[in-house]
GUMI-169968 format. One record per residue: residue in one letter; x, y, z of N, C-alpha, C in turn. Coordinates in steps of 0.02 Angstrom, whole numbers, padded with zeros to 5 digits, always signed. Layout:
// GUMI-169968
aXYZXYZXYZ...
// end
This chain:
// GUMI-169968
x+05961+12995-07749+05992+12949-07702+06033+12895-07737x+05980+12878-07798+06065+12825-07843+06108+12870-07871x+06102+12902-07894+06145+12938-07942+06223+12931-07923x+06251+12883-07973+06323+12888-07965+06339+12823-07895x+06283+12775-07882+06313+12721-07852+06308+12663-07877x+06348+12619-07848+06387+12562-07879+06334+12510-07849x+06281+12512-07899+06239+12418-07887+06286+12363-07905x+06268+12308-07852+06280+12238-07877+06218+12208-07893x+06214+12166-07934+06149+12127-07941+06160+12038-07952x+06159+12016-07917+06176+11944-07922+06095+11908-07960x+06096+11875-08010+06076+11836-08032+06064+11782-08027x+06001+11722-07996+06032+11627-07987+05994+11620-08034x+05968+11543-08047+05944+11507-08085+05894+11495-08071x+05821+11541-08078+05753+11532-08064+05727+11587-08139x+05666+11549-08154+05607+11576-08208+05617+11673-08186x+05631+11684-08117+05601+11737-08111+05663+11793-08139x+05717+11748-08154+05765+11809-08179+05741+11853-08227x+05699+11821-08265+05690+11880-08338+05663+11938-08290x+05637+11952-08239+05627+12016-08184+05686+12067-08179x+05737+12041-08188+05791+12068-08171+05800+12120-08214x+05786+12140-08285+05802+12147-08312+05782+12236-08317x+05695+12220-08290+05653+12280-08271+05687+12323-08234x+05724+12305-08167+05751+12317-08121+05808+12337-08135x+05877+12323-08162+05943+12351-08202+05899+12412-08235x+05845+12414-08292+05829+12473-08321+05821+12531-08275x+05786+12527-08225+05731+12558-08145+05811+12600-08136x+05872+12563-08122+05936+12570-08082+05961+12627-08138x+05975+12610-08197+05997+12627-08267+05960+12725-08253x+05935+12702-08265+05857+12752-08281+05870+12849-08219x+05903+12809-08144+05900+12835-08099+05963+12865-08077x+06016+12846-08120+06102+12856-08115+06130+12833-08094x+06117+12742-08075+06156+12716-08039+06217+12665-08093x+06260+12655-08071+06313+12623-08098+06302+12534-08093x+06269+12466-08122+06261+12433-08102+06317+12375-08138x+06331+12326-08111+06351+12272-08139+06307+12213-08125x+06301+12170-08176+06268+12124-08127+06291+12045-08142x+06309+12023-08100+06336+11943-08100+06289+11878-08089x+06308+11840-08144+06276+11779-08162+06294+11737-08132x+06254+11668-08095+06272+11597-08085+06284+11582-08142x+06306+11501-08154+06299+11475-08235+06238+11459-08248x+06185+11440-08192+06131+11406-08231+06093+11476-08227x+06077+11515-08187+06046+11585-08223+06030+11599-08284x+06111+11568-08341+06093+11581-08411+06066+11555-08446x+06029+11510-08400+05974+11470-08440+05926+11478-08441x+05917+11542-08414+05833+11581-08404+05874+11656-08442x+05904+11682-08458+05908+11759-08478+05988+11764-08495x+05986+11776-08563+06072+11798-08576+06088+11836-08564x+06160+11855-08546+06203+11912-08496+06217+11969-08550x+06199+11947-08614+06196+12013-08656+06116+12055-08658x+06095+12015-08631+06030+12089-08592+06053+12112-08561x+06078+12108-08491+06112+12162-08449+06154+12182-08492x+06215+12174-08519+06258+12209-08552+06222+12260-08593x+06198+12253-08616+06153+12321-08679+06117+12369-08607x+06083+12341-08566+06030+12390-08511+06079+12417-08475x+06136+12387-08451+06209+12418-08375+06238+12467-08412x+06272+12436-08493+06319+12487-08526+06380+12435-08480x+06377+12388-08435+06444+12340-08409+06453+12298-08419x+06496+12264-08414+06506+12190-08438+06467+12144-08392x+06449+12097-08405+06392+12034-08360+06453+11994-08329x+06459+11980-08286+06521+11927-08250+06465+11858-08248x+06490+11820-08264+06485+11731-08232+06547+11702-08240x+06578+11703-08274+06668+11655-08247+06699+11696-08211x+06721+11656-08164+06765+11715-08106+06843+11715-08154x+06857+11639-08201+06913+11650-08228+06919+11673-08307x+06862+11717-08326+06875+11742-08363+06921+11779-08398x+06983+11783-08456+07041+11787-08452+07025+11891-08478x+06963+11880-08492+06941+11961-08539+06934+11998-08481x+06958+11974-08408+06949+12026-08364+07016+12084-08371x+06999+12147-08324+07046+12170-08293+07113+12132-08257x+07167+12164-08253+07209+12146-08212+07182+12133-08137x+07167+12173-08092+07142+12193-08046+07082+12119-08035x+07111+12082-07961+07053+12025-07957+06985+12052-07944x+06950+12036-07999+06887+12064-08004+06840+12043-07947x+06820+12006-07909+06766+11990-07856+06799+12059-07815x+06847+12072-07789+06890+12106-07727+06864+12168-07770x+06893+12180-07818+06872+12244-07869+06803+12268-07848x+06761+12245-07865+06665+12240-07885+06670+12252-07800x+06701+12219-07741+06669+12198-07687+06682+12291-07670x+06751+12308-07681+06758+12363-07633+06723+12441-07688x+06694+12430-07755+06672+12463-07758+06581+12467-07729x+06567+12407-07748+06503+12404-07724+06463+12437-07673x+06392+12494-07651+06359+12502-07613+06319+12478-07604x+06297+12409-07629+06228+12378-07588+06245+12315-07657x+06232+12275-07643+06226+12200-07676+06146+12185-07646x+06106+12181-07707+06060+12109-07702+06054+12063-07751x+06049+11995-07721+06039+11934-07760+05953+11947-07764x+05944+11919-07831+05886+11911-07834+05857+11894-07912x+05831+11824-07925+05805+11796-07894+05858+11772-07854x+05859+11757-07795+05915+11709-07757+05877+11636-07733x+05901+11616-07754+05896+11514-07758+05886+11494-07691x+05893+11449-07687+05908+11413-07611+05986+11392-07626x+06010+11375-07654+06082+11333-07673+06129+11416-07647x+06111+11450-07677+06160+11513-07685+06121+11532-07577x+06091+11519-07547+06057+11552-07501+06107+11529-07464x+06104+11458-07465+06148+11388-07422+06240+11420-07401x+06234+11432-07480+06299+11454-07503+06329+11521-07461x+06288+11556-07458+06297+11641-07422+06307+11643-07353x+06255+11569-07325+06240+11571-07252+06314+11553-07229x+06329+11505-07264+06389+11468-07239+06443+11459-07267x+06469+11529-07288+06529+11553-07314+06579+11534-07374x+06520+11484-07427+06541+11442-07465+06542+11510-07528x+06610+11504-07572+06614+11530-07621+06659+11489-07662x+06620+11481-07725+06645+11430-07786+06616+11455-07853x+06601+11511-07852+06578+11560-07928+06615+11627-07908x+06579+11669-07969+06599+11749-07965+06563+11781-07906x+06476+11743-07912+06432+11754-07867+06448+11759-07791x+06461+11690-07769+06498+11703-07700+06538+11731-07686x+06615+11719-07705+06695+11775-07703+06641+11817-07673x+06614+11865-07735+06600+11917-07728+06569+11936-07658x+06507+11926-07633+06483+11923-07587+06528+11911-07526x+06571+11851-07511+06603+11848-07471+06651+11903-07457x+06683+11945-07514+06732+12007-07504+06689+12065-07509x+06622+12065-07516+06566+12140-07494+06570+12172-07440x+06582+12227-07420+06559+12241-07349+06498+12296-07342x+06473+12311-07385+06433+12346-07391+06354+12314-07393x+06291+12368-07384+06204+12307-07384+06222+12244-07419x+06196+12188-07387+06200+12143-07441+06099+12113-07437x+06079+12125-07483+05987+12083-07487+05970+12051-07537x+05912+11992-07495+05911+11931-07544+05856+11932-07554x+05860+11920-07598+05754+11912-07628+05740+11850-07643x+05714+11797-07595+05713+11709-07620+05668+11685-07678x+05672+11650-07719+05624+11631-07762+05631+11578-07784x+05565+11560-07749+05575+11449-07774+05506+11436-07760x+05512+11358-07776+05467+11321-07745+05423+11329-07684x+05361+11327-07678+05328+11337-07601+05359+11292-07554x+05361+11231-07565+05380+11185-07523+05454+11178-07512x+05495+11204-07550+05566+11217-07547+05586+11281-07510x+05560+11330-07506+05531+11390-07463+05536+11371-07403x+05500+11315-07394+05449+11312-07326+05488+11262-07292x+05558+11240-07317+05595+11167-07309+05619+11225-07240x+05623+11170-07177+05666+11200-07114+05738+11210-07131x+05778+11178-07163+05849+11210-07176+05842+11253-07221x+05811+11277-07272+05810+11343-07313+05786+11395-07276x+05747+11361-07220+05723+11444-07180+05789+11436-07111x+05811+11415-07086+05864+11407-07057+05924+11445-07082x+05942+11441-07162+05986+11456-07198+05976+11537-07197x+05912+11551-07201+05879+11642-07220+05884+11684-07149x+05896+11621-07095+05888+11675-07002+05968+11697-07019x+06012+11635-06999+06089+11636-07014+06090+11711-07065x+06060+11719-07123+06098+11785-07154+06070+11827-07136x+06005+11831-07097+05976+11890-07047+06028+11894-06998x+06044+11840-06971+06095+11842-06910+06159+11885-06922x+06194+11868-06982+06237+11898-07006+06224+11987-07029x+06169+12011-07022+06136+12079-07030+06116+12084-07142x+06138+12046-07164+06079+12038-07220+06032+12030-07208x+05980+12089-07245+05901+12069-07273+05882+12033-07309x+05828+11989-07289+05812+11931-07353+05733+11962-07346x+05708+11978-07418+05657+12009-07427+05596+11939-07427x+05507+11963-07383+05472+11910-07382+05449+11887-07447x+05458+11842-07479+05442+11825-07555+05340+11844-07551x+05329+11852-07623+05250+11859-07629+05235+11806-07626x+05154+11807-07614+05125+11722-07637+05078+11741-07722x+05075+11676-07734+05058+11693-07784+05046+11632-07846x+05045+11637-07904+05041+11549-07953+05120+11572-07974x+05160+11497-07957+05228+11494-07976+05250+11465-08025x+05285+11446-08076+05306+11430-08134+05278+11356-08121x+05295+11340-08079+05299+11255-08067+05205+11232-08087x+05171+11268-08056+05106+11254-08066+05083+11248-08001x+05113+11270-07932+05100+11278-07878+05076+11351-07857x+05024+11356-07813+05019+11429-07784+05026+11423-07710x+05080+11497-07691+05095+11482-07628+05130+11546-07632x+05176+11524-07575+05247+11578-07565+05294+11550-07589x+05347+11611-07616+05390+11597-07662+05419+11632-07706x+05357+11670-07718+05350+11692-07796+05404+11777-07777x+05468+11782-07818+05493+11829-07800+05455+11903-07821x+05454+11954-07761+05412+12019-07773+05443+12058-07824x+05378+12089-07840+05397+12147-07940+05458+12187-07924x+05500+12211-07979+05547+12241-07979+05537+12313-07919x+05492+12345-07942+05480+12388-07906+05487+12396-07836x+05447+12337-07824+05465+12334-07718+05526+12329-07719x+05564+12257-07759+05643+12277-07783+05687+12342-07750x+05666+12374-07796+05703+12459-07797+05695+12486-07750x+05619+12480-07694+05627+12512-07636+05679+12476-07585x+05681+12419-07587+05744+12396-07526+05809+12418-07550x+05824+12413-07624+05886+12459-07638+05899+12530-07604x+05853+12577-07634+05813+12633-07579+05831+12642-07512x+05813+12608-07502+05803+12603-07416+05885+12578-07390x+05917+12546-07428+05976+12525-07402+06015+12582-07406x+06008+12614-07463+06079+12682-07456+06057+12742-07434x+05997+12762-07417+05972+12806-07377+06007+12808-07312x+06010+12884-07303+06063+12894-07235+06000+12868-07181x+06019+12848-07128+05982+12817-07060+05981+12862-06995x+05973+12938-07026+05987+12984-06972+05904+12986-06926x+05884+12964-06949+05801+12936-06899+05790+12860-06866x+05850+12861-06846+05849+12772-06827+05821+12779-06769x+05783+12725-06734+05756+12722-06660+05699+12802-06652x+05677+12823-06677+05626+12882-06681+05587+12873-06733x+05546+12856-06657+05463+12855-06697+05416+12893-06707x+05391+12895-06776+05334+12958-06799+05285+12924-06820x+05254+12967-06834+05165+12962-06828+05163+13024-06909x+05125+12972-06941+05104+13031-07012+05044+13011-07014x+04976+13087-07030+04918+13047-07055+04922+13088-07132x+04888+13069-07165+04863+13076-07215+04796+13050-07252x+04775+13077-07316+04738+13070-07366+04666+13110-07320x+04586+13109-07356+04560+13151-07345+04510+13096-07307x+04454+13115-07261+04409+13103-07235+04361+13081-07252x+04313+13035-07252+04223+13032-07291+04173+13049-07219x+04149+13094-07222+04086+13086-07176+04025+13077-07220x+03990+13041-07174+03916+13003-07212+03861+13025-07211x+03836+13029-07246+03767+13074-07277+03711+13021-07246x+03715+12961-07305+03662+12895-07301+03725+12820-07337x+03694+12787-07321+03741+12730-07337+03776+12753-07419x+03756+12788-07466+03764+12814-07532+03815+12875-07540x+03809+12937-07505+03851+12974-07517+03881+12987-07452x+03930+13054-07465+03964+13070-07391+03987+13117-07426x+04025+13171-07385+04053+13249-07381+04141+13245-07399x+04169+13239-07427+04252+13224-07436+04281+13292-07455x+04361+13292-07489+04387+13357-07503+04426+13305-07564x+04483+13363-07592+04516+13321-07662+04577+13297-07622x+04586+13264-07565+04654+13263-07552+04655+13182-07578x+04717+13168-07620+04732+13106-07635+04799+13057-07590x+04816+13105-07542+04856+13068-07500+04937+13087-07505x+04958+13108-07574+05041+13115-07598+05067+13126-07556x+05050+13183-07522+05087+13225-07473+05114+13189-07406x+05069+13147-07394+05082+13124-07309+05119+13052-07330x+05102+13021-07374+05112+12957-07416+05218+12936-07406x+05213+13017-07436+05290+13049-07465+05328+13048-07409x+05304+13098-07364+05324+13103-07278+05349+13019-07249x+05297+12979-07258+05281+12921-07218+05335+12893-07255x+05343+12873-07321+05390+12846-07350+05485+12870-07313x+05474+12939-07354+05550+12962-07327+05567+12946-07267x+05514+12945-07192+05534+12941-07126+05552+12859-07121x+05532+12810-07158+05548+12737-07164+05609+12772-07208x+05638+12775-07245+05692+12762-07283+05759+12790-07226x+05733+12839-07190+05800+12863-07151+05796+12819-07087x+05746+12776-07067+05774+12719-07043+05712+12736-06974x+05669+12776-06961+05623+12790-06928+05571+12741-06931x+05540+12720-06863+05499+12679-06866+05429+12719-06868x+05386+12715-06924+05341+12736-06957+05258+12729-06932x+05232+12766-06913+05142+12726-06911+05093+12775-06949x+05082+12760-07009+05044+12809-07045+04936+12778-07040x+04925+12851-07021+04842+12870-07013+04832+12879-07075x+04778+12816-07109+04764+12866-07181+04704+12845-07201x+04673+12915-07232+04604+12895-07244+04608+12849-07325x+04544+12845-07345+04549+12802-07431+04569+12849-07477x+04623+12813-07512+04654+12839-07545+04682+12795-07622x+04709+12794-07684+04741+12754-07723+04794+12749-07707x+04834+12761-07662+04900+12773-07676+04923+12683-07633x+04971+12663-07677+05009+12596-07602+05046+12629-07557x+05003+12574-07476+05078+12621-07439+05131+12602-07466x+05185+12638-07421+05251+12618-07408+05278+12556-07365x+05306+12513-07393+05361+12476-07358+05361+12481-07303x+05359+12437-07255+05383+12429-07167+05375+12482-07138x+05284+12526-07156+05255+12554-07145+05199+12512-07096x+05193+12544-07018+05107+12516-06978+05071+12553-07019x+05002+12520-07066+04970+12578-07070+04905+12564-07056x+04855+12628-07020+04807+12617-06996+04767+12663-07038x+04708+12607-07064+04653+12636-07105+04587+12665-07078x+04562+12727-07088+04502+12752-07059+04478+12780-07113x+04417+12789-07100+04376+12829-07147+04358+12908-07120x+04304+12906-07068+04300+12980-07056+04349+13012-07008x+04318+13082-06976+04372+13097-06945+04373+13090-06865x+04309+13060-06848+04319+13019-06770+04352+12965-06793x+04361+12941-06832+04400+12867-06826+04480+12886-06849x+04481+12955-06859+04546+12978-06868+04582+12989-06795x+04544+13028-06763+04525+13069-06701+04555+13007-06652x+04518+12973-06653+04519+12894-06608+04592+12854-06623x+04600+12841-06703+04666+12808-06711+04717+12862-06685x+04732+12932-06692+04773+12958-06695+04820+12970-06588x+04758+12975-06566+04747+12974-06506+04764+12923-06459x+04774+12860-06520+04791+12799-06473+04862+12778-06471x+04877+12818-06512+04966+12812-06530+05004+12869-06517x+04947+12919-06504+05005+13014-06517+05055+12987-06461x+05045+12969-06403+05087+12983-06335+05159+12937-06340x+05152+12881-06406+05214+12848-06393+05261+12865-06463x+05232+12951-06469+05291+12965-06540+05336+13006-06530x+05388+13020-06564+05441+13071-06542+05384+13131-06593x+05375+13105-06649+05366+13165-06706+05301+13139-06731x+05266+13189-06738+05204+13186-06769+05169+13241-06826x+05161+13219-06882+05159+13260-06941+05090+13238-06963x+05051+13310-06946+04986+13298-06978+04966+13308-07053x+04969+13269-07105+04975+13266-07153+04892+13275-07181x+04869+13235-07163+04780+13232-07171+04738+13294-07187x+04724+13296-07240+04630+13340-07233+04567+13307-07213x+04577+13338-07126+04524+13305-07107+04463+13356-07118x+04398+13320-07114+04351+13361-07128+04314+13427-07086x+04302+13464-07067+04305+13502-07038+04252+13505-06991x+04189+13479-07045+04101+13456-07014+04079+13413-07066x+04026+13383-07029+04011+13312-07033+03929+13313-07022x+03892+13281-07049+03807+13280-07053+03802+13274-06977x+03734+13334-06967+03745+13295-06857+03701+13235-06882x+03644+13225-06916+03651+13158-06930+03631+13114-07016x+03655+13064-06984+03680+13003-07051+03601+12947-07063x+03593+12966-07101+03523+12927-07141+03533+12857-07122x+03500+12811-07100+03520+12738-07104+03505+12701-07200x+03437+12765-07218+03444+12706-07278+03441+12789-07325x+03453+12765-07404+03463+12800-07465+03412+12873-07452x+03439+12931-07444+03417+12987-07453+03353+12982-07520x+03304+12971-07549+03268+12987-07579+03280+13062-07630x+03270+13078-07681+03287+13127-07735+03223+13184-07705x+03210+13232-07714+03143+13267-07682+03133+13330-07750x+03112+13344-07747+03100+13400-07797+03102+13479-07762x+03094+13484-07696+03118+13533-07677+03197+13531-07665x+03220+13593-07627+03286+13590-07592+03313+13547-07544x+03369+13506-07526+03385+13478-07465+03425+13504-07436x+03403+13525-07370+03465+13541-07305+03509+13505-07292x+03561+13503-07261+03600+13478-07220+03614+13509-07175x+03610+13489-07101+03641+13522-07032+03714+13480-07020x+03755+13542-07030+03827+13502-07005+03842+13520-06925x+03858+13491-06913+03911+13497-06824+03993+13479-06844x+04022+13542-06829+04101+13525-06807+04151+13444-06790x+04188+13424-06818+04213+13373-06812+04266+13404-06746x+04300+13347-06731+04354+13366-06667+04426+13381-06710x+04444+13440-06649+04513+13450-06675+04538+13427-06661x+04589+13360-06689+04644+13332-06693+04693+13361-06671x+04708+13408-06727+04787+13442-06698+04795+13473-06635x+04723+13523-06627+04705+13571-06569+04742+13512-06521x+04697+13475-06514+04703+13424-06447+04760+13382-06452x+04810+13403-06508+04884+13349-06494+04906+13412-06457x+04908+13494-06483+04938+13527-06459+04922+13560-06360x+04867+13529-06357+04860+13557-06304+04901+13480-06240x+04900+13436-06279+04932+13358-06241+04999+13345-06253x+05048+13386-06287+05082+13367-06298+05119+13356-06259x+05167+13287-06273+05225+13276-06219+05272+13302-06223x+05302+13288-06152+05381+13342-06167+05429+13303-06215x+05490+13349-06259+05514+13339-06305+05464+13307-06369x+05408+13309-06363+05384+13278-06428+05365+13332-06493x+05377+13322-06559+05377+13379-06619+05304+13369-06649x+05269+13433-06644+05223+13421-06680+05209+13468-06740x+05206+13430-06791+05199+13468-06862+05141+13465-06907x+05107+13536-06916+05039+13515-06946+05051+13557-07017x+04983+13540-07065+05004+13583-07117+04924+13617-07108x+04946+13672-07177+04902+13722-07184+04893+13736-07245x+04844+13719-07299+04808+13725-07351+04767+13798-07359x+04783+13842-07400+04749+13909-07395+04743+13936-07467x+04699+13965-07470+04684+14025-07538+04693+14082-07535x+04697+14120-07469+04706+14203-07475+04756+14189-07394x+04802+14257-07408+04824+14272-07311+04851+14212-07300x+04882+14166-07343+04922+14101-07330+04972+14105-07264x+05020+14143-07267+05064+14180-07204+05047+14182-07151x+04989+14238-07153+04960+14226-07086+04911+14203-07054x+04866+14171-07097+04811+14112-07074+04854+14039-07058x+04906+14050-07080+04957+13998-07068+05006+14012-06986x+05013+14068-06976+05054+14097-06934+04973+14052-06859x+04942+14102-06875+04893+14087-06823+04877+14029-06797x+04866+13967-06824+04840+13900-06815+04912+13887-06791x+04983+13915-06821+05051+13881-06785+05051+13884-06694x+05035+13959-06685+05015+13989-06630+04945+13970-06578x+04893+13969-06621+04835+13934-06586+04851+13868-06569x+04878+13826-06621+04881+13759-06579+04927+13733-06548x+04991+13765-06534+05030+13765-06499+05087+13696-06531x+05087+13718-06612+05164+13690-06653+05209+13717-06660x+05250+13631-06657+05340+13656-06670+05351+13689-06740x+05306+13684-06789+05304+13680-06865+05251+13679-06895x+05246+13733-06947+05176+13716-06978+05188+13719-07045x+05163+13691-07130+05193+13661-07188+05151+13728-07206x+05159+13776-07258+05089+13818-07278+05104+13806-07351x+05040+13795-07404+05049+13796-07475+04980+13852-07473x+04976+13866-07546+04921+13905-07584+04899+13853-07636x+04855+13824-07603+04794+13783-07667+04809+13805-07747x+04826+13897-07748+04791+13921-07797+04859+13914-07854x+04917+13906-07813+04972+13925-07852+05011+13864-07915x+04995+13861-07949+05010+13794-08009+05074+13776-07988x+05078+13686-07986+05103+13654-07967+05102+13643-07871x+05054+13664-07849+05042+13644-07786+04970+13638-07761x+04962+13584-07704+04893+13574-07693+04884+13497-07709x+04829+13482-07713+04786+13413-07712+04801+13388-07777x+04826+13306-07769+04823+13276-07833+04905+13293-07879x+04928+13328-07866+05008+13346-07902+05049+13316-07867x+05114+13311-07917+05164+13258-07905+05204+13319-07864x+05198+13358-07871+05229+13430-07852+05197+13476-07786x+05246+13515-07764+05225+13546-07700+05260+13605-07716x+05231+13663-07675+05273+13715-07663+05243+13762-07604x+05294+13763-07553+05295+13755-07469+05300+13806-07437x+05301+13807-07397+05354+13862-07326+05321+13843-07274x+05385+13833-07270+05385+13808-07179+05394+13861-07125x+05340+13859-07081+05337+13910-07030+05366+13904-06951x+05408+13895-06919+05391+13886-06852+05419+13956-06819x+05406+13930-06733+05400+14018-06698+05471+14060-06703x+05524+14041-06732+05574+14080-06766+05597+14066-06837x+05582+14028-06886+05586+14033-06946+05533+14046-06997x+05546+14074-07040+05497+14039-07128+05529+14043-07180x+05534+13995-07208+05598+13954-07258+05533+13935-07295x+05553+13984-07355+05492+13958-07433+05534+13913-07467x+05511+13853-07484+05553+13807-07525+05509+13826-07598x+05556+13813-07648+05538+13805-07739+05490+13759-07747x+05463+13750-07817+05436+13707-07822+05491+13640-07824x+05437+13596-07800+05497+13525-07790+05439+13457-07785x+05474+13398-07808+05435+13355-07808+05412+13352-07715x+05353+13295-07741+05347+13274-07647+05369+13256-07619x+05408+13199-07637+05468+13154-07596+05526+13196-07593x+05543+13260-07603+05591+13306-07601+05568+13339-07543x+05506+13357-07554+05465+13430-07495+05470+13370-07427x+05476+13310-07425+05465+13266-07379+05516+13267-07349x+05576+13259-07398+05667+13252-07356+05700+13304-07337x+05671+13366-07377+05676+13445-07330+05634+13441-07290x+05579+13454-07266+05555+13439-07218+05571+13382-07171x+05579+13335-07156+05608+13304-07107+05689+13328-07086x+05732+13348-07139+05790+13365-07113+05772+13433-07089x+05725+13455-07086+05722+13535-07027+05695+13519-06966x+05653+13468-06985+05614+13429-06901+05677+13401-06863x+05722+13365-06893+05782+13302-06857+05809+13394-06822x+05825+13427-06866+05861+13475-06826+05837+13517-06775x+05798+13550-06793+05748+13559-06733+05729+13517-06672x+05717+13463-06685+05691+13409-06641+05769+13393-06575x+05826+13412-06620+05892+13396-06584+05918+13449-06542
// end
């Protein structure tokens, strides 16, 4: 998605610039083309020959620099540019943006952008929290700039609060998210994911290896194309995603229950989850004791989720489940498409290297009642953006 686009990166005069620097690499790293422009006092936290060595471009802070191009450079930078963010961005430079003031390279620039423009604030708590600096941040919401919510956190000053500008990384996802096509705008989905715990005794419980990637990936990509997101997920390591609802459960009635309380207001619903299948019929209140003979367990059936989206489903709504298998993948896959009455069903083989639980990697085929399209091996966030671009089409 960067490969071959034109970052801006505006720079102000806060401790948190040396961040920036992580972030140009992140850009560098991914194929994007960056420049990035300095205030003057910026360079009093980080010299512009760090970016220069990490961009491979020249660092701008004099707009009248005579070593430029012919070509007026702000107008230049503005009309190549696909997404500008300031960041750290000041309050002085915020003031400046809201209210059309340009008197550096920094502003020009911005003022001749027409492309994302997002601000990432970083200051003082109480300078933060001043009514004209948050006044100043609606105005460039108003204007359709994003101004990202700063972290809280201990700030240079020796204050803890809000302020503190967020790690490069979250960084990169609003970059992300800005040049991502928005062909899921106003359509809302529903992803669950990660695996189930049912409870033994307060000590153990019954789980599977699912670590979440899969639905994680889904949930992510459907936020980046501009879809409003509500991801079901059991415990997992993974962080959600960004301007992600997400609702945490543990077993699979509390999957059952969350999933049920939201299915009816989604366009699309992608069952991502290994839910558990059975569950102790009952749960110890205190520590199972060790025994020296054998221990039983009596399981009872958990509820079908999907069964019961497919038998409720609303009109026009997509429902997509997957299917995890070791033998007869095809058609133990074909069947559950058919039994539960899906638009789509995901099928992998556990057995086949590079797919299954825990890999950065997938390898797919997608089933519904007139296609099956085997995709390659491919990362997850790949199997996620093919898959949703066969749902958008289908779904249309």
């Amino acid at each position: 998605m960067l490969q071959g686009k034109h970052i801006v990166l505006g720079v102000t005069g806060s401790i948190a610039a040396y961040k920036i620097a992580s972030l140009a690499s992140m850009l560098k790293k991914r194929g994007a083309d960056i420049t990035v422009i300095m205030t003057q006092n910026a360079t009093n936290f980080i010299n512009p020959i760090t970016f220069e060595s990490l961009t491979g471009n020249k660092c701008l802070v004099d707009t009248f620099d005579r070593n430029f191009q012919h070509s007026v450079e702000h107008v230049a930078l503005a009309k190549q540019a696909d997404v500008v963010m300031v960041a750290p961005a000041s309050a002085n430079v915020i003031a400046k943006a809201a209210h059309g003031l340009a008197d550096d390279m920094l502003t020009t620039t911005l003022l001749a952008c027409q492309c994302p423009k997002i601000f990432a604030p970083a200051m003082n708590t109480r300078m933060y929290q001043n009514p004209i600096v948050q006044d100043n941040m609606k105005i460039l919401q108003n204007y359709g700039m994003e101004v990202i919510m700063p972290a809280l956190g201990y700030l240079a000053c020796g204050d803890t609060g809000e302020g503190k500008m967020p790690e490069p990384e979250l960084l990169l996802e609003y970059i992300i998210k800005a040049l991502a096509p928005k062909d899921m705008r106003g359509i809302k989905v529903l992803v669950t994911a990660g695996a189930t715990r049912e409870k033994i005794d307060p000590v153990r419980y019954i789980t599977n290896h699912s670590t979440g990637k899969m639905g994680y990936a889904v949930a992510r990509a459907a936020m980046l194309r501009g879809a409003e997101v509500t991801l079901v997920t059991g415990k997992t390591e993974l962080e959600p995603p960004m301007g992600v609802c997400v609702i945490g459960i543990e077993s699979a009635a509390e999957m059952a229950e969350a999933v049920k309380g939201c299915a009816g207001m989604q366009d699309i619903i992608i069952k991502a989850a290994a839910v558990a299948d059975y569950r102790p019929k009952y749960a110890a209140d205190e520590k199972v004791k060790k025994r020296d003979s054998e221990l039983s367990l009596e399981l009872e059936r958990t509820e079908d989720i999907l069964g019961f989206l497919g038998k409720n489903k609303k009109e026009g709504q997509f429902l997509c489940g997957f299917s995890m298998e070791t033998e007869n993948m095809l058609e133990n896959s074909r069947r559950k498409l058919e039994k539960k009455n899906l638009d789509l069903i995901v099928a992998n083989n556990l057995k086949q290297a590079g797919a299954g639980f825990g890999t950065d990697t997938n390898i797919v085929t997608l089933i519904s009642p007139k296609d099956t399209i085997q995709l390659p091996i491919m990362s997850k966030e790949e199997v996620a953006d093919k898959l949703l671009t066969y749902i958008i089409k289908g779904a249309k």
